[in-house]
Structures are given as C-alpha cells and as structure tokens.
C-alpha positions in Angstrom: 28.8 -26.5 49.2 29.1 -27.2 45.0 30.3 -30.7 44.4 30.1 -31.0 40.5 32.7 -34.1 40.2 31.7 -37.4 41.9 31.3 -41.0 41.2 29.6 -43.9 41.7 29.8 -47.9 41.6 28.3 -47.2 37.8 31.6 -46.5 37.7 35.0 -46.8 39.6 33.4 -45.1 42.6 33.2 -47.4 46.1 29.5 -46.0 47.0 25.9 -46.4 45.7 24.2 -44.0 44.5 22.2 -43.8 47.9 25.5 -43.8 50.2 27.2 -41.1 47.8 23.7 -38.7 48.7 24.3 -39.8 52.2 27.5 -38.7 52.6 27.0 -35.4 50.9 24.3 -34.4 53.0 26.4 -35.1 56.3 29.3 -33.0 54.7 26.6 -29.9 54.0 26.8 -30.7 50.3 23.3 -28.5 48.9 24.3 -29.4 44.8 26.0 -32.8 43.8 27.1 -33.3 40.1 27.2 -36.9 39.5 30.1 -37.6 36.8 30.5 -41.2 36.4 32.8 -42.4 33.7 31.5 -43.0 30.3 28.0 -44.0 31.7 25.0 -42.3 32.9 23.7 -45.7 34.7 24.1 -43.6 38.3 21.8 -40.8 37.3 18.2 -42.0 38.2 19.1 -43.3 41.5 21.4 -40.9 42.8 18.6 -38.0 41.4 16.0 -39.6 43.2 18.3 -39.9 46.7 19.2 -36.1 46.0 15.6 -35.0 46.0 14.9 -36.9 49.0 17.8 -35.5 50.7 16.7 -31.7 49.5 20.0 -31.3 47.6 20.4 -29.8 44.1 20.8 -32.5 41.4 23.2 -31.7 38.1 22.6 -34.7 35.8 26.6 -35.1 34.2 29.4 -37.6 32.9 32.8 -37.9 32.8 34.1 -38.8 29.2 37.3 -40.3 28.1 38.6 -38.6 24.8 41.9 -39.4 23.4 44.3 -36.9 22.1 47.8 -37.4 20.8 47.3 -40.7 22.4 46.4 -39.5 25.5 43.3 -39.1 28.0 41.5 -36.0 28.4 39.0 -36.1 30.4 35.6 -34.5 29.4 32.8 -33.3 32.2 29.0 -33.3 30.4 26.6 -30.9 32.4 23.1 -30.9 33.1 22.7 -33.5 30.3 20.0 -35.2 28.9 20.5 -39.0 30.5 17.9 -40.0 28.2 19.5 -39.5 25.1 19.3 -41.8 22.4 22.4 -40.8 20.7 24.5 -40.0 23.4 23.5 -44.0 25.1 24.6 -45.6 22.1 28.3 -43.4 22.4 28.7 -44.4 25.7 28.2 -48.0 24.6 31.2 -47.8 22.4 33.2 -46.4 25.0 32.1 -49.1 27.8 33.2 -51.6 25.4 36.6 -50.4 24.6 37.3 -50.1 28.7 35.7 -53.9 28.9 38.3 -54.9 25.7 41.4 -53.0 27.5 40.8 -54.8 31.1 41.4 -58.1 28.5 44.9 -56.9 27.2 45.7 -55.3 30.8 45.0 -58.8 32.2 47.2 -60.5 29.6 50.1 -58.0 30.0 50.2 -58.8 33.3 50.1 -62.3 33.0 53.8 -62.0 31.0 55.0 -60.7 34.1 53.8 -63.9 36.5 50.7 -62.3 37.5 47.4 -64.0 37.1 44.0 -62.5 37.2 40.9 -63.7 36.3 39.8 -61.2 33.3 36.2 -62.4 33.8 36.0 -62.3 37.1 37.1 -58.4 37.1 34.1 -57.5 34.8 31.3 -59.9 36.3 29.1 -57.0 37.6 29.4 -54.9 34.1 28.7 -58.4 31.8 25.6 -58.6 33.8 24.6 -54.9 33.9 25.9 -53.1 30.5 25.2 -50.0 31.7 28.0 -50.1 34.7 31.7 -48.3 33.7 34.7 -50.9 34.3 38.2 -49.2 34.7 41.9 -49.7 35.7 40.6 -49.6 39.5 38.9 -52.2 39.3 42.2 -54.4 38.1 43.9 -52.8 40.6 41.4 -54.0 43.6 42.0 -57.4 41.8 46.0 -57.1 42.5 45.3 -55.9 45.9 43.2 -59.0 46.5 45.5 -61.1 45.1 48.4 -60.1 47.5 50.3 -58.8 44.4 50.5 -55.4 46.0 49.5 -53.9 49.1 47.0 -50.8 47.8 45.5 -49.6 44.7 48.0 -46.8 44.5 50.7 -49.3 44.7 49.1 -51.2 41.6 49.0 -48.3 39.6 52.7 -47.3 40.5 53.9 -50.1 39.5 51.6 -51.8 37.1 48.8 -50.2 35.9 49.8 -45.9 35.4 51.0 -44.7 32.1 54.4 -45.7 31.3 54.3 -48.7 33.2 54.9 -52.4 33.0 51.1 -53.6 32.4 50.1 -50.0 30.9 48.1 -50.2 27.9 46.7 -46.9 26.0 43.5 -46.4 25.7 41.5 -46.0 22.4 38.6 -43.3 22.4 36.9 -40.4 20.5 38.9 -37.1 20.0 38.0 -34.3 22.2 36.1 -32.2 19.6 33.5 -35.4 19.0 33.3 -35.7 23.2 32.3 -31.8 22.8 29.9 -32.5 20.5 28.4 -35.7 21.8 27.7 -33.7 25.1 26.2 -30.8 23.4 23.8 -32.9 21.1 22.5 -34.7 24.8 22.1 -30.9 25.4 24.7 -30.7 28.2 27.9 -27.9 28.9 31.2 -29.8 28.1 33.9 -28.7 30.9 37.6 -30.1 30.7 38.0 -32.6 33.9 41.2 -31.6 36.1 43.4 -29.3 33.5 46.7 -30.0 35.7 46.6 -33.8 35.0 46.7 -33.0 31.6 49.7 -31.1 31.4 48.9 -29.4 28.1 47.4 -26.1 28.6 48.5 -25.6 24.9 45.7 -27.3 24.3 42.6 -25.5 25.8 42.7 -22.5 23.1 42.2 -24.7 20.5 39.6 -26.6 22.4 37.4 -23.8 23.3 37.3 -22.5 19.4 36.1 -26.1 19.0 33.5 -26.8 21.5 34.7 -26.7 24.6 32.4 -25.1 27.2 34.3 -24.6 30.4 37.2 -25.5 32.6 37.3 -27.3 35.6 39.2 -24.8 37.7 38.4 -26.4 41.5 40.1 -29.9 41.7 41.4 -31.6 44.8 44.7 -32.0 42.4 44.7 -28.0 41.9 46.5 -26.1 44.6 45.8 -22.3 44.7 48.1 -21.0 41.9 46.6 -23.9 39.1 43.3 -22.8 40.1 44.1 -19.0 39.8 45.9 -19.7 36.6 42.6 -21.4 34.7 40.5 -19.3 36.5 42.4 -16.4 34.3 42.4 -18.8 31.8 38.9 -19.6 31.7 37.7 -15.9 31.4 40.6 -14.6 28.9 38.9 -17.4 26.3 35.2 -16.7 27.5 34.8 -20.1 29.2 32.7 -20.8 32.3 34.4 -22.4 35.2 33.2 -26.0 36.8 34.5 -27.3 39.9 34.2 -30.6 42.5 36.1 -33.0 44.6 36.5 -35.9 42.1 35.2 -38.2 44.8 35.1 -42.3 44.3 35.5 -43.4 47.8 39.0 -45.2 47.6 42.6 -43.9 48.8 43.9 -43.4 45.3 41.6 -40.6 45.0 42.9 -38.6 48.3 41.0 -38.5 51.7 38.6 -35.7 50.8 34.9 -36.6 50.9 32.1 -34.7 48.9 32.0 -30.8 49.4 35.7 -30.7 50.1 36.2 -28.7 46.9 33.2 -26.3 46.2 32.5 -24.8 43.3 31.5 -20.8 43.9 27.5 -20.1 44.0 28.4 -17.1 41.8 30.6 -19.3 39.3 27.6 -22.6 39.4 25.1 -20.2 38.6 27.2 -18.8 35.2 27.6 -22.7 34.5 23.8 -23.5 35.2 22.8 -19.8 32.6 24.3 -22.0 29.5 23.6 -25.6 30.8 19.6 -24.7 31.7 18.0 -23.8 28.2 
C-alpha cells in the first residue's frame, strides 16, 4: 500500500508522528507521505519512525493557496524539509491560520459563544513550528458542549458559508507551485473534487502545477477515472492517499485505505527524485 496524504498533531492530525507509523504498519502501509498543513514540523520524527518500521518515507506538505478567494489545496513531494526559503513561507502561512482562529473566535462570540482564543493555540505559541486550523476550534466547541461532534461544528459554525466562517488569506496557487519547486519538491493539487473547479487545472499545469491527486477517500470511481484522464491529457503525474488525521470529520478510513498504484508512485518519484 501507497499512502501519500496523511497528517500529524504538527498539524490538525489526532496522532504523533510515532502512532501515525504505527498504524500504517498494522494496515500493511510499505510508503507513507506525510502532508501536514503549511508545516514540515512532522517530518523528522515520523522519517525516523518510518525507517524503524521498514516503510518508505516521502518527505511532503500540504499548502493552502487562495484562489478567487478560495482554498486550493497544494501537496509538496519529496521536498527538501530543510529549506531556508520554503521555512520562512510556511511561517507566514502559520501565522495567518494563528490570526484567523482570533477573528473565528470573535465571530463566534457575536453569536453567545465563548472560547478561549488563547487557550485554542497554546501548543502552537509554544512550538511555532505546529499548524493550527479550524479543527482545532471545533474540538474547542465540542468541549464546550456547544455541539455534539466536530462535524457538527463545522456544519453549523465553522464551513464556508456559515455563521462563524471567515475566509482565509494565502498565496495564489502559482507562488505555492513555485515555493514547492524551489524546496525542490513535485507540487500535486490535494483532492480536485473538493474544489469544484476543474476549469482551473489547465491553467494550473501551464503554470507549475506537477500532478493531480487522483486517489482521494472523497473520490469515488468516476472522479478518479475522470482526473486520471485528466492528468495524462495535460502530461501531469498522478498522486494519491487517504487524507488521514485520525478524527471522524475526516471518514473512518485509516492509512493505506486509498493507495496510490506502484506503477503511478514510481512516475511521481522519476520527477520528485533528481
């Protein structure tokens, strides 16, 4: 099994590094992409739990770029963790996900709810290089008996559209592209059905764009025929994982329960292994 798409608590992810390797190797999982959002804070522990496990380590990040004022999703490959440049992007983007939990926490206190702001980001004041998110506000609801699950808070609170929703700021796509590619890493776009604009993917493979994240746990068979035809109509390569973070919102599948084809990692590994 190819798991290219998992997360950690460097991010919005409920496991460690170390539990996320352990749970991969009891599913059969042989190579594990670790994609946490907008940090690469994950990467040396979970490469060093991979090794000792005997699985296959791809070294990644999931990116949030913003176009027509809304989130794409970016996946960096077999990236340099150490980069100078790409650490100091990331930064930027950790800080505008620390600066929107403020104004989500303040939208909701219009509505009668009250949550402690500081509270929510404790553990990513104290480490920098940790990846706060709407999750984590929504654990805070669920704690606070103001609903009963985290997909509760993000129907009614927290998705887009709704009553504490507020939209993110971030690079565009093409930057994301190019930020990945100067940390020497493959840029795939995360989960192409969430983003509901296939329009799109032309223009971002003439402009960067590496690949296309064909296997999703959100694709069912016909979206991942469609951008597999997609993907090798515009010469991409084709990435693929379970999207795991070890909470309900994210469905019931562990690691390995979408694999990425040997034949189609090793196409994705030709351009991401220079």
């Amino acid at each position: 099994m190819i798991d290219l798409h998992t997360h950690t608590t460097a991010s919005d992810g409920r496991c460690t590094p170390e539990e996320l390797v352990e749970r991969a190797t009891q599913a059969g999982v042989t190579v594990l992409g670790l994609t946490d959002h907008d940090t690469v804070g994950g990467i040396g522990r979970t490469a060093a739990a991979c090794a000792r496990a005997g699985i296959e380590f791809v070294p990644g990040v999931e990116i949030t770029a913003i176009a027509d004022g809304m989130d794409v999703h970016v996946l960096g490959y077999f990236i340099d963790a150490s980069s100078a440049s790409l650490d100091a992007f990331l930064a930027e983007q950790r800080q505008r996900r620390l600066d929107r939990v403020d104004l989500i926490v303040e939208r909701l206190a219009e509505y009668g709810i009250q949550l402690d702001a500081d509270a929510i980001v404790a553990s990513a004041v104290a480490d920098p290089s940790i990846s706060v998110g709407r999750p984590w506000i929504a654990r805070a609801l669920v704690s606070g008996g103001h609903v009963a699950d985290v997909s509760e808070a993000f129907e009614k609170f927290l998705a887009t559209g709704r009553a504490a929703f507020v939209p993110r700021m971030g690079a565009r796509p093409e930057e994301v592209f190019a930020r990945i590619h100067d940390a020497g890493g493959v840029a795939s776009l995360a989960h192409p059905v969430l983003v509901k604009h296939d329009e799109w993917i032309p223009g971002f493979a003439s402009s960067g764009l590496d690949a296309i994240e064909a296997y999703h746990s959100d694709h069912d068979g016909a979206a991942t025929a469609r951008y597999l035809e997609l993907a090798d109509r515009l010469g991409l390569r084709v990435s693929g994982g379970s999207d795991y973070h070890g909470d309900e919102s994210h469905g019931p599948g562990g690691p390995g329960s979408v694999s990425l084809p040997r034949e189609r990692f090793d196409q994705l590994k030709a351009i991401g292994v220079r």
